[in-house]
C-alpha positions, 0 to 999 in steps of 0.5 A: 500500500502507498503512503502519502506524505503530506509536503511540509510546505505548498504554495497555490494560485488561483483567481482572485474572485475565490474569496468571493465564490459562494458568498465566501463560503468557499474559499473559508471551506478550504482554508478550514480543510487546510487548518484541518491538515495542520497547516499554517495558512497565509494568503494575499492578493498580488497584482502582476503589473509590478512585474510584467506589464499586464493587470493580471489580479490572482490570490495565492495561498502558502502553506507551511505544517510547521509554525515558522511564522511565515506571513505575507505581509513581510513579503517585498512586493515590486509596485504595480505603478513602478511595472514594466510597459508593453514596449519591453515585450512588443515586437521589435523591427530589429529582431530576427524573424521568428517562423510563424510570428514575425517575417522578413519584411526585405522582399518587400522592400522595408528596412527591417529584420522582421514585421509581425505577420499580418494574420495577427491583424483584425480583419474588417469584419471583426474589428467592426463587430467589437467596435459594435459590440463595445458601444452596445454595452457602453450604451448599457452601462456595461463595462465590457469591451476590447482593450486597446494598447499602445506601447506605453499602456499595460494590458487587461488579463491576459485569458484562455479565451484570447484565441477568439478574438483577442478582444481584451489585448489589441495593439494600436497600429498605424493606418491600420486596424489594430492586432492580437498579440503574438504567442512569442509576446504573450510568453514574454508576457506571462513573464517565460521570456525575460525582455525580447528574449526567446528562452521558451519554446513554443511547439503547438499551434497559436490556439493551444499557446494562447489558451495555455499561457492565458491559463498558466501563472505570472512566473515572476509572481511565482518566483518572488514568492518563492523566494520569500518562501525559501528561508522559511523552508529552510527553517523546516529542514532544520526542525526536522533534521533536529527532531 
């Protein structure tokens, strides 16, 4: 028979609205389960606009079985004023072409090393049906709508649905209607790739790296907590080489 043990510490992320959820019912339900299994429990609600430039509002939850005083509150956090800007992420002309993403614009005559590919901008027909669909809300009293960037902005939430139609992040362009991000921006968005770097590969086709990187976590969010983590586990290694 298998025996499971109990890790002395975890970290879990989730959307902010599970405080919320049930009236709160649910989130108290897992905190009290979590209580239940002897660990101490703190949580906090961090944007990640401090780290990479995107609104992206998530809670996580550490767990610790011993008491080692861990708490959130002493945890240093980058501010989400002091946050990067899309201009650190967006395409630039004097990158290498990258298949599928970006093309060499020489054959036709533009002085560059790559342009985003043209797929990634909107066509008529869809651009005029979210204008319609954000003045028909607006007109409602609504909210909802697209989101239109420059490089100087930071971005909505980056979601599993972005492959739709990219409604919540559109880049503004020039003469011409604006265009989804590419995979290769939402990795450097999710925080995979550091600045215009292309560490992270990216194997699938653009549906399945949207859908996954709008499903996945802010990676510098996770290291800083994890960082703040790590003398507490180390505490907890200690307590139990001494027991």
């Amino acid at each position: 028979m298998l025996e499971y043990h109990r890790p002395q510490a975890f970290l879990l992320e989730n959307v902010k609205n599970l405080r919320s959820h049930n009236k709160g019912d649910t989130f108290q339900t897992i905190l009290k389960s979590l209580g239940e299994l002897g660990y101490a429990i703190s949580h906090k609600v961090i944007d990640a606009a401090g780290y990479v430039p995107q609104h992206r509002e998530r809670i996580f939850i550490v767990g610790f079985k011993d008491s080692v005083g861990f708490d959130f509150e002493n945890m240093p956090l980058a501010h989400p004023r002091d946050g990067p800007r899309l201009e650190k992420l967006l395409h630039d002309p004097s990158e290498p072409p990258e298949s599928h993403y970006t093309i060499d614009p020489t054959a036709y005559g533009i002085n560059a090393q790559s342009i985003v590919g043209s797929k990634y901008t909107l066509s008529d027909k869809l651009w005029s049906y979210l204008q319609r669909y954000a003045e028909k809300h607006k007109a409602a009293g609504n909210g909802f709508g697209y989101g239109l960037c420059t490089p100087k902005d930071r971005s909505r939430t980056l979601s599993a649905r972005y492959h739709k139609d990219g409604s919540e992040i559109l880049i503004h362009q020039e003469n011409a209607n604006p265009r989804r991000l590419t995979p290769r921006e939402c990795a450097r968005l999710m925080g995979y790739d550091s600045g215009r770097g292309r560490d992270f590969i990216i194997p699938v086709s653009d549906t399945r790296a949207y859908q996954q990187f709008g499903n996945s976590v802010v990676v510098p969010v996770v290291e800083a907590v994890a960082a703040h983590m790590k003398p507490f586990i180390r505490k907890t290694k200690q307590k139990k080489q001494v027991t």
